[in-house]
Structures are given as C-alpha cells and as structure tokens.
N, C-alpha and C positions, 0 to 999 in steps of 0.2 A: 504493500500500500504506500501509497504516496505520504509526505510529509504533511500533515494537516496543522502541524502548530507552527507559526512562525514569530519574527522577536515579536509580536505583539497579538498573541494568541491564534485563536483560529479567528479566520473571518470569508464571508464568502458570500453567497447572495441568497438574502432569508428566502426560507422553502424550501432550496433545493440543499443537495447534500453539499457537504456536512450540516447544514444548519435548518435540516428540516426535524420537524415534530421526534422522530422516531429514533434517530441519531441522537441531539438533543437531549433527550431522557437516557442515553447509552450512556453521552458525557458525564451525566450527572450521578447514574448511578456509578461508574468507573470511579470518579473522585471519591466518590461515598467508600464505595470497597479499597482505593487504593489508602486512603486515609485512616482504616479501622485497621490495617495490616499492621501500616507505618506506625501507628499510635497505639495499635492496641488496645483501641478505645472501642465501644460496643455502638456508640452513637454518637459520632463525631459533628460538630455544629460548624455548619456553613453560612457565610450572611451573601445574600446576591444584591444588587441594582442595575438597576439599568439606565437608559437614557429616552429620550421621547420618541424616537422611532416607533410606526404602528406595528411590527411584529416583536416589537419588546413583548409585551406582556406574552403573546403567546409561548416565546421561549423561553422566558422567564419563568411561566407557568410546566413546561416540559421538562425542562431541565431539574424543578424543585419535584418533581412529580415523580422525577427517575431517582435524584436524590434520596427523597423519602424513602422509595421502596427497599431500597439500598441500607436500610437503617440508622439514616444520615438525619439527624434536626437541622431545618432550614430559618432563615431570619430573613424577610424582604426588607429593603429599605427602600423598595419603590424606584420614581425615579430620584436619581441623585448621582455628583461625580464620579468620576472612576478612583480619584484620589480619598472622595469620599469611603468608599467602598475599603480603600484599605487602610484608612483610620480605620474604621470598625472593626475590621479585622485583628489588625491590634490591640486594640484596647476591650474589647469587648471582655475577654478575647475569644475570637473564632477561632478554629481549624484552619479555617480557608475563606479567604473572599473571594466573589465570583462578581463579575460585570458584563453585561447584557448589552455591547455597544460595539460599532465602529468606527467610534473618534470623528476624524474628518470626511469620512467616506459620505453618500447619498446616500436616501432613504432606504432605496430599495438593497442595499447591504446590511448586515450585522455580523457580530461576530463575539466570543468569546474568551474573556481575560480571567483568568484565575489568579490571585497572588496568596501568600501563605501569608502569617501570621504576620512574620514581620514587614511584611507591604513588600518584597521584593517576588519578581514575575514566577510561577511555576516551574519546577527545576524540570531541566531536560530528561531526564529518568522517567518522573511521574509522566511526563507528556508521551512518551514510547508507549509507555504503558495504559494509555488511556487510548492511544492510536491502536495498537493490537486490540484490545476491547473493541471498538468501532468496527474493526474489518472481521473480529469473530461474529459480531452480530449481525452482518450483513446489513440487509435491509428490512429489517423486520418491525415488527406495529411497536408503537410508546411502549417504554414499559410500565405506564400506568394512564389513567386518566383522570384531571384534575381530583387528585386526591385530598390535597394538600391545600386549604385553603387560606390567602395571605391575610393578615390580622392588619388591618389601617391603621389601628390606633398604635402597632409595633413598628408600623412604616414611621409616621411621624418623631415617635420617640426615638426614634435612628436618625433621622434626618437632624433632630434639636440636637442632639448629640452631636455630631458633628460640627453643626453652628457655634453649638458653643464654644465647641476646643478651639475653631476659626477666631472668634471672639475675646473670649477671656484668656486663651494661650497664647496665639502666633503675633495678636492682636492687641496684646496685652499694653496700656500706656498710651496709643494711637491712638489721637485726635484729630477727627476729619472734618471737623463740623464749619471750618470755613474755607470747603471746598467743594468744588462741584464735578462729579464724574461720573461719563458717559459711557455708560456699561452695553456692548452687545452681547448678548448671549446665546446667539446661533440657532437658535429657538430649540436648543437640545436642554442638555442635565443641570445648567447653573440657572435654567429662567426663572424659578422661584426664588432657587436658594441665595444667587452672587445678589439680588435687590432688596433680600432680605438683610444679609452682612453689611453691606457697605450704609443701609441704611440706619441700621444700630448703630456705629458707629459714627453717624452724626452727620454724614456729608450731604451734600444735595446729589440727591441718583435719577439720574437720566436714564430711560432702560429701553432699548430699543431690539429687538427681534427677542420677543419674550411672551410670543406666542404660538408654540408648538402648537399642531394639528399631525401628529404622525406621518407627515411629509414634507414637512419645510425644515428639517432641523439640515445645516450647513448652506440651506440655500442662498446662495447672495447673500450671505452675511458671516459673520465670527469672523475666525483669524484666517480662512482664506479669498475673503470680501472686505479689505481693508474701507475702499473709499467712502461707502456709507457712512461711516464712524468719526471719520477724518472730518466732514463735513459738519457731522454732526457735535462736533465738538468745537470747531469754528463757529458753530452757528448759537453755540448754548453758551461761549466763552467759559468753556469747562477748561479746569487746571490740568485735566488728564481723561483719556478715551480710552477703554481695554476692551480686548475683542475674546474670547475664547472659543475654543472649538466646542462638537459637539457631544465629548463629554467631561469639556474642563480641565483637561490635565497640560496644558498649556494656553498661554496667555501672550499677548502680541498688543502693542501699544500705539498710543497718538498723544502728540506733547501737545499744551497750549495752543500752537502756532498752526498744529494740523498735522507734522511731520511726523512719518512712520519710523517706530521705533523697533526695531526685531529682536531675535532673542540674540542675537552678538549683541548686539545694546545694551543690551539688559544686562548681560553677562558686567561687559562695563562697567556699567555702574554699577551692581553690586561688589563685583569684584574688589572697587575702590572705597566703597562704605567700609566692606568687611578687613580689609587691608589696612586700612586708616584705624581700626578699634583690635588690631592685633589678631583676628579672628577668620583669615585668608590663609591655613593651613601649608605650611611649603609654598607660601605667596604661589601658588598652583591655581589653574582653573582648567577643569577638563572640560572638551568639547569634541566636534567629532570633523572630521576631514571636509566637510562641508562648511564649517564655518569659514567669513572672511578674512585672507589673510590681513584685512583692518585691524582687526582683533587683538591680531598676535603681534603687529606693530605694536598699536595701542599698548598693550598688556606691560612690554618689552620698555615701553618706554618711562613707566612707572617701577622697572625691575622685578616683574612677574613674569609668570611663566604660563606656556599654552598648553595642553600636555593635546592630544587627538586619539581618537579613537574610531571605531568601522562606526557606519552611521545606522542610531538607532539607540534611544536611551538606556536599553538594556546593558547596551558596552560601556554608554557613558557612568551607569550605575556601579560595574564591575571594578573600572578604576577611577572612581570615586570609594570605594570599597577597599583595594588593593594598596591605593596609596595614600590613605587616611586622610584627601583633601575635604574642604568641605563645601565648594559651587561649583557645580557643570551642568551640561544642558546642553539645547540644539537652538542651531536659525532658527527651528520655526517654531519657536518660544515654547518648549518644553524644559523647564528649570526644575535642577534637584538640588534641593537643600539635606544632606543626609543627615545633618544632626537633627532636622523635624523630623522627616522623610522619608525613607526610600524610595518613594512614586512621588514622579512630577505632580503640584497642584497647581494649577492657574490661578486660583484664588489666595494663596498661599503666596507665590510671586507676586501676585498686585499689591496683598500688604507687606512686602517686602521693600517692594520700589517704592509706596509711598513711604513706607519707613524714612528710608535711604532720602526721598526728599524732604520730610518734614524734620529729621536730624541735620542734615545735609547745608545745613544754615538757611533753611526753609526756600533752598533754593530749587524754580521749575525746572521739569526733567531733562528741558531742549539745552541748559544751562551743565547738566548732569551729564550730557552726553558728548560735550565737547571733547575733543584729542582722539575722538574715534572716528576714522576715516572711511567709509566704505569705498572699498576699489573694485573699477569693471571686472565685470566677470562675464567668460564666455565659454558655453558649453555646447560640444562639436559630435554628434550620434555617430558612428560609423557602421553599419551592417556588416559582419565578420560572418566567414565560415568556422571557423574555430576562434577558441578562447585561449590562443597561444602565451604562455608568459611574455607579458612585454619583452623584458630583459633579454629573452630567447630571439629577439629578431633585432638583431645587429644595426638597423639602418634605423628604429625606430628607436636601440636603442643610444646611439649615437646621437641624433637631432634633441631627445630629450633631454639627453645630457646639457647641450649646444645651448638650447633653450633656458633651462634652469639658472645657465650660467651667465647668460644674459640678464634675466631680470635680477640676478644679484641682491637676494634676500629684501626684494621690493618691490615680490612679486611669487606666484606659487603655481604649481602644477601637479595636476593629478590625473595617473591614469588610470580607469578598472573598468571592469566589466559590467553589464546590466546583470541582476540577481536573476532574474526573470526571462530575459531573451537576449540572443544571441546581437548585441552592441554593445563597442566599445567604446568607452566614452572619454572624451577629453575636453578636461574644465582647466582652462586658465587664467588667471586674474596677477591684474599689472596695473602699472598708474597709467598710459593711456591705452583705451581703445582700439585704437587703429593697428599698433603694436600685436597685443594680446588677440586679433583677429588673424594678424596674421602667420602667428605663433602656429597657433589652433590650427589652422587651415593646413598648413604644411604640414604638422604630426598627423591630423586624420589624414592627408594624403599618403602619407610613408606608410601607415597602418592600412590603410585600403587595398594600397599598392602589392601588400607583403600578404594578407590573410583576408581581404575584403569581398564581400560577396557580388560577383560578376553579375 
C-alpha cells in the first residue's frame, strides 16, 4: 500500500479513500488499538476537532465511532484550532489529539492530524501501523454507526479551556485596549474563537471572513488572500491586520500602513524581542530552505544565526528539539515557540508580535521590521526524466558552483526535486532581478539539456 501519512497527516478529498466513512472508522479504531498496546491502558482517551469544512462533522463523527468500538473514550471539542487540539491534549491530559482539517487546502479536501500528548505530530511507527490496518480492512462498511454521541456542553468546556490558557497564560500582562485589529479568519476554526480572545483582551476587533457555511473556509480570504485584509486595515486605521489559515496554526500579517508582513518577518522581529531579553537560545533561529535569504542577512547582521531545515514544520520542530533553540517557523507564517508549544498557533504568534510591539517601546510593526530586506526571488520548473543527483551531472554541477560564487553570500541557491512529480526545481534569489533570471534560466537549461524531458 501506498504511503497514506504524510508531514502533515493524511489528507485527501473527503469521501473518497482514504477519507471516506469506512476507512475513517478503520483510522480510528487503529489508534484506539494501537494506543491500548502502547499504554496498556484498557480505554485510552482521545480529544478530536475539527475545522468548519461540511464533511467535518461526518468524519469527525466516523472516526469517534470506530474509536469507541475500539475501547477508546473520545472528547469532541467541536470546531476549534488545530493548535487548539493539542493544548488539550496536553493538559487535559489525553492519549492522543486528533484534528479533522486540511489547513489551507479547499472545501472539498480534508484530512487527518493526530498529535500525542505532548502536541508533537504522530511518530512514524504508529503511522505504518495504522496504514497496514487500512489495507487489512480493505474496503469494508464503518465499523460502527453513530454510536457515540458528542456532548455540546463538553465541546464548549474544551473550547473555554483553551481560551483561557490563550488569555491568562500566553496572554498574561497584554494590554490591547488602545488598539485596533483586523482579524481574518478564513471562515475556518479561529471564527469564533481569535474574536472572542482578542476581544477580552481589550482591543477594538474588526473580524472579517467569520462566516463559515461549510464551503467558504480559505476562500478568498486568510493567509492565502492577503489583499482583502490589507485594505481592510487601511480603511479601519487599525494598528495591525492578521490573516490565519483555515485551521489556525499559522498567522500572516498587515502593519498600519497596509504592508504585508510574512512569516521571515515575523521571525525578525521576534527573533530581536527575544535576543534583546537574553531568551534567543544559541542567538539560533530555525527555518526551512524556503525562507528569504533576507532573513539570514538580516539575522547575521545582528550576530545570529539561521540554522534551515527540509520544508515542513515537522523538520522545523525536530531541530528546534535537537538543538534546544527556542523560535523557528516557515514563510508562510507557521511559528513555533517550543517552550509554549510544540505545534505552531497562529493565535499564539499574534500575541507574540503584539507583545514584541507593545514592549518594543510601543513601537508599530512596519517600525519593527526594519533591517529586513526581502530579495527577488525566482523559481524555474524543469520537466526531468529522472531524478539524477545534481552533483552527478558534471555541467550542472559546475555552473552551480559558477553561480553561487557569483552572488557571493548576497544571494542563494537551491536545487531539488518536486516530492510529488517528476520536476526539478531551481529557486534563486539575489539583489537584482535581471541577474537572478538569468542565473535560473541557464541552470534549468544545463539541467534540461542533461536529464530533461524531450
């Protein structure tokens, strides 16, 4: 059987397999059974949530159904973030948290995130093992039907939970109350809860895409629909715009002035909060080969360091783990704090950075993010018959060499392969454009020339 779990669980298009009804209930009982081996517990406690997608509830409901049968006590906490999910799991504490989402993907996807106790992703063992499950049961009917009935008034008490650790923990001493900020919320998992937070805490909240209908969540809006937000914070003279995706576990900005702020940004300035109060671990910040080499000027130029990793916060999580730093994260504003943390919050990042600006000598973010450069960047697909190691083709790897040594640490290049299909990709970034096109252009020629598909 194919590989079904990938770094951010399974995902795939609700209904059909893996993520129909029958499967589903397979998952659910596999955790259940893998969980009472490992633990040797008779009835191991799972908390799930999910996000506003319309076939949340039904897998959400399949899944707790196969669970149960499985001997497994389940906890809904409804809809609610993904980082949500693995507070609860923690602190509760559960066995396992489970989430019912596909982050930024369209409606008609979902998919499947499991984290263990301590909020970090399902280990690869358990996942073999839940996949050999699946292919033993072929395709065969749920293994229950709605047995399991979710208790509302256990949703809500999950959900306050959460709010409040958001509040009186992460939150703890923040004063917002003369500020005003323009929250999108993708019409996914944060539309109740990010207008509920930021509103206790005193600010004026502007809340725009915070109306789920089981199809609109990432529509034109969150963090991969910046402009609505941009505008919309121009137009409200709000101090600050955050955008999240659709189930929260990253956050993506707009300063005063309108201008987009990503997660290299963000990085930035926390970086320099946490630096400046001695609490930038190995002055380190991990990131992944996708961030801009900005960044790592930036970083270098304050005497910190960039560390990179394969892209995918799982890696970034790993060594943030292995080398006891304490912020990394991706562009596309997924931020780990692992002394809150193991799993990125988006809501968690937003009171982060306003921390960083209301300590900050109360100065706005566009103010905060000065000395950070973003540099062109150009990336070049090439269709390959094979996925030859670079380094094995002598003429590609020669000009890369040539090239690197050109732009003279002012400036970067990367080359790899698509995880997915058969293109090789070359992204490079330099101070100008015209250059760094023509960089690109040549390597994908030499790469076309050597293994590219006629």
């Amino acid at each position: 059987m194919a590989k079904l779990f990938g770094t951010d669980g399974i995902r795939g298009h609700a209904g059909q397999f893996p993520l129909d009804a029958a499967t589903v209930s397979v998952i659910g009982a596999s955790l259940a059974v893998e969980l009472r081996k490992k633990l040797n517990k008779p009835d191991p406690l799972i908390v799930v949530g999910r996000d506003t997608r319309e076939s949340g509830p039904w897998i959400e409901q399949a899944f707790i159904d196969g669970a149960s049968a499985a001997g497994a006590t389940c906890k809904s906490a409804g809809v609610i973030t993904t980082p949500g999910v693995a507070f609860l799991a923690r602190t509760l504490p559960a066995d396992a948290g489970v989430v019912i989402s596909a982050s930024h993907n369209p409606y008609q996807d979902n998919g499947i995130k499991i984290f263990s106790p301590s909020g970090k992703k399902l280990e690869d063992t358990t996942e073999r093992l839940i996949e050999a499950d699946i292919q033993a049961a072929g395709h065969s009917e749920p293994v229950a039907t709605a047995s399991s009935v979710i208790d509302a008034s256990e949703v809500a008490e999950l959900q306050q939970r959460y709010l409040n650790y958001l509040e009186q923990g992460i939150a703890a001493g923040l004063l917002l109350s003369k500020l005003t900020i323009v929250i999108d919320c993708a019409n996914g998992a944060a539309s109740n809860l990010a207008p509920q937070l930021f509103t206790r805490l005193g600010a004026r909240v502007v809340v725009i895409n915070n109306e789920p209908d089981g199809r609109n969540i990432n529509l034109n809006s969150g963090s991969l629909h910046i402009d609505g937000l941009q505008k919309r914070v121009v137009q409200e003279r709000a101090d600050l715009g955050v955008a999240f995706d659709g189930d929260a576990d990253r956050a993506l900005f707009v300063d005063h002035k309108g201008n987009f702020v990503d997660g290299d940004a963000t990085l930035w300035v926390l970086a320099k909060y946490l630096d400046a109060r001695s609490k930038l671990h190995h002055e380190t910040v991990v990131a992944t080969v996708m961030s801009n080499i900005g960044l790592e000027i930036a970083l270098k130029s304050k005497g910190l360091r960039l560390v990179r990793t394969d892209v995918g916060d799982k890696y970034v999580l790993e060594e943030l783990l292995r080398s006891n730093a304490t912020l990394g994260g991706e562009q596309s504003g997924h931020i780990i704090f692992p002394e809150l943390s193991l799993a990125g919050d988006g809501m968690t990042t937003t009171l982060c950075l306003l921390r960083a600006m209301s300590e900050g000598e109360g100065k706005p973010l566009d103010h905060l993010t000065e000395g950070f450069t973003r540099y062109p960047q150009i990336l070049v697909n090439v269709r390959v018959v094979e996925k030859k190691a670079f380094d094995e083709m002598e003429k590609v790897r020669n000009l890369a060499a040539e090239i690197e040594a050109k732009l003279d640490g002012r400036g970067r290049l990367l080359l790899r392969y698509s995880g997915t299909e058969r293109l090789a990709r070359v992204m490079i970034e330099g101070e100008s454009q015209e250059l760094i096109e023509k960089y690109a252009n040549q390597l994908a020629g030499a790469i076309k020339e050597t293994i590219g598909e006629q």
